[in-house]
N, C-alpha and C positions, 0 to 999 in steps of 0.2 A: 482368485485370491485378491485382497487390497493390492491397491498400489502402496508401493512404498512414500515414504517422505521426500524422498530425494526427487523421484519424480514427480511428485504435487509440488512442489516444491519450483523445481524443471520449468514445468509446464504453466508457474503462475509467472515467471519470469518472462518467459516467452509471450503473453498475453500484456504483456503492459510495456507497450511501442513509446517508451521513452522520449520526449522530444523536448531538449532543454530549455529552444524558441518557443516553446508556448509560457505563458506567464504562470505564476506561480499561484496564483489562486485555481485556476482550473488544475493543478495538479493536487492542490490541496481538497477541492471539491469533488475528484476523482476519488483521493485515498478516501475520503468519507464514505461516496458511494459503495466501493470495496466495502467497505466496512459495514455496512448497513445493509447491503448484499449477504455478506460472512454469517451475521448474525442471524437474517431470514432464514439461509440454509441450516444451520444449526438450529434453530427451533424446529426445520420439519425431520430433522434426523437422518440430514446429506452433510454428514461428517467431513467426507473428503471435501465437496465443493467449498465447504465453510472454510478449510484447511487453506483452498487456494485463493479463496477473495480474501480471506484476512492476510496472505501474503502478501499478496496483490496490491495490498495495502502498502501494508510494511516496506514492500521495494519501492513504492514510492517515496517513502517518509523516508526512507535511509537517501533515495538519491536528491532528495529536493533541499538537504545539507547544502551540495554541490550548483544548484542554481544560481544564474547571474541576482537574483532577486532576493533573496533570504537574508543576508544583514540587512537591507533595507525592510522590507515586507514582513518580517519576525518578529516581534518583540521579544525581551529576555527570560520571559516565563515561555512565553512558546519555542525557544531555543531550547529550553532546558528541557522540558518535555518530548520536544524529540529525539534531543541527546540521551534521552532513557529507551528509545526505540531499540 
């Protein structure tokens, strides 16, 4: 049977080693990769994996809010853009 959401889900959190000391463009260049990862998998019709790199993503872009770097590093349109995250 599929996995459920909760654990693709789980399981993309777990996969992304958070590390606030690292600067905020490699976390930004990360969530990209994720994302371009997400996309490959979904065009060959690996549903779940897409499922967890576009998380993957996403738990990025929600914690890099929280970075020593992001009022500085951000501008107001890229604030806003991932206040829609």
């Amino acid at each position: 049977r599929p996995r459920t959401l909760l654990d693709l889900a789980n399981d993309a959190r777990k996969e992304v080693n958070w590390d606030p000391t690292l600067k905020i463009t490699y976390w930004i260049k990360q969530a990209d990769e994720f994302r371009r990862q997400a996309t490959a998998h979904q065009r060959a019709g690996n549903v779940e994996r897409a499922f967890v790199e576009f998380a993957k993503s996403t738990t990025i872009l929600e914690k890099i809010k929280g970075h020593r770097e992001y009022l500085n590093a951000v501008d107001e349109d890229q604030r806003r853009n991932l206040n829609a995250v």
